[in-house]
C-alpha positions as CSV (number, residue, x, y, z in Angstrom):
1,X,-44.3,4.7,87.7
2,X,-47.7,5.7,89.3
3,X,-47.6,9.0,87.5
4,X,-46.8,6.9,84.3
5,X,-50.0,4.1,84.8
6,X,-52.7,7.1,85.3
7,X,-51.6,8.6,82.0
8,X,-52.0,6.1,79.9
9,X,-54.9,4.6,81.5
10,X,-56.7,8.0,80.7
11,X,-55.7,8.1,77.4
12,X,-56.9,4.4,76.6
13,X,-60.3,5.6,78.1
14,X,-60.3,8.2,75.6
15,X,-59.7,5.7,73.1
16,X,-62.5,3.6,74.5
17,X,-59.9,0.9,76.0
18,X,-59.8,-0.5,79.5
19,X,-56.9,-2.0,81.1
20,X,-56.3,-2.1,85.2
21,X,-53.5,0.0,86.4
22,X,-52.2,-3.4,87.1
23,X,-52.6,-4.9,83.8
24,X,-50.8,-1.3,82.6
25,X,-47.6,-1.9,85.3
26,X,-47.6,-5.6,84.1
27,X,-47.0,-4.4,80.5
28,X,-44.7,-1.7,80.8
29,X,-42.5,-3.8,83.2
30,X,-43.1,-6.4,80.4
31,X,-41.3,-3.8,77.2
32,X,-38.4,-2.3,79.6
33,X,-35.0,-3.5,78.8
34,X,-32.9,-1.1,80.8
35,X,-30.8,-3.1,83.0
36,X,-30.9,-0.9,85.9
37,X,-34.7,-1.4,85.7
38,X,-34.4,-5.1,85.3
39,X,-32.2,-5.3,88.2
40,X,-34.2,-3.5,90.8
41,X,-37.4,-5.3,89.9
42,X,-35.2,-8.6,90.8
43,X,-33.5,-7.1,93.7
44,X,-37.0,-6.5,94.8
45,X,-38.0,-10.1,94.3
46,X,-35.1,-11.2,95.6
47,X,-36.2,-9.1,98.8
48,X,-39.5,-10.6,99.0
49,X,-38.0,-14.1,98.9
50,X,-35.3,-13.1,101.8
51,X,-38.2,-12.2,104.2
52,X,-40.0,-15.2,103.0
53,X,-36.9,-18.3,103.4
54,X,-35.9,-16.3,106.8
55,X,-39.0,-16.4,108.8
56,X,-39.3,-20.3,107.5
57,X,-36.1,-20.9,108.6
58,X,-37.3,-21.0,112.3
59,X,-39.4,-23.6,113.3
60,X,-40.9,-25.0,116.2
61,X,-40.1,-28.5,117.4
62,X,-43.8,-30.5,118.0
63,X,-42.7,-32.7,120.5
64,X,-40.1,-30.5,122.9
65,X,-41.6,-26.6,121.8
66,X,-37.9,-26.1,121.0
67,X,-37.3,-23.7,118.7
68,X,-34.9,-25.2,115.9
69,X,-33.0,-24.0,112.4
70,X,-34.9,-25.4,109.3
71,X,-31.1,-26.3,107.4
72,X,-33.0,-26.5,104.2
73,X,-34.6,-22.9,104.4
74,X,-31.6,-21.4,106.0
75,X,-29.8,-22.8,103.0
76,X,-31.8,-21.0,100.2
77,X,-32.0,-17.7,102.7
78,X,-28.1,-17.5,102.5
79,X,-28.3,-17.9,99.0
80,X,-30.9,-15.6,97.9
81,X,-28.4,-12.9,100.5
82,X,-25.7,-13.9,98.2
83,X,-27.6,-13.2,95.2
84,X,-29.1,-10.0,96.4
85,X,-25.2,-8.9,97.3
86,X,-24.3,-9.8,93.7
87,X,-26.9,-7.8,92.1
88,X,-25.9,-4.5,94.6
89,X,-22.0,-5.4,93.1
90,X,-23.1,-4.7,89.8
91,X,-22.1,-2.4,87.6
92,X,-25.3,-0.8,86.3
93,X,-26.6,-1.0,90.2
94,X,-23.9,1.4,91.7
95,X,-25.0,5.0,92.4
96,X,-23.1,7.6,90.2
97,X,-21.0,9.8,92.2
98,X,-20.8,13.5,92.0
99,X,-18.0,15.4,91.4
């Protein structure tokens, strides 16, 4: 995807255009429709969100310095692993085996 960004953001500077290389990503992720590529870029933000809800769902009682499980935040973490399993299930996600 790198590769792709630098290309076009030469050629829009020979067209006397500017865009970031982020406004470029942001655009191209933007027109893709392939699911696969769909799918990983939600995978990945299902990743994020994992690290996120898991390190939340620790906390640190005030009054005893206990450490305790946030239910709430533990909740949604099991979820979004659910999700993230569903997503590897799918069809268009498996990698193609060779014969």
């Amino acid at each position: 995807m790198h590769e792709i960004i630098q290309q076009v953001s030469e050629i829009m500077k020979e067209e006397n255009l500017e865009m970031t290389h982020e406004e470029i990503h942001m655009h191209i992720m933007h027109h893709i429709k392939s699911q696969k590529v769909i799918m990983n870029t939600v995978l990945g933000d299902l990743l994020a969100m994992s690290h996120v809800t898991k390190n939340a769902s620790l906390v640190q009682c005030e009054v005893t310095g206990q450490q305790m499980v946030d239910n709430k935040m533990m909740s949604m973490y099991l979820k979004i692993v659910d999700q993230i399993i569903t997503v590897y299930r799918m069809d268009g996600m498996k990698e193609k085996e060779s014969k």
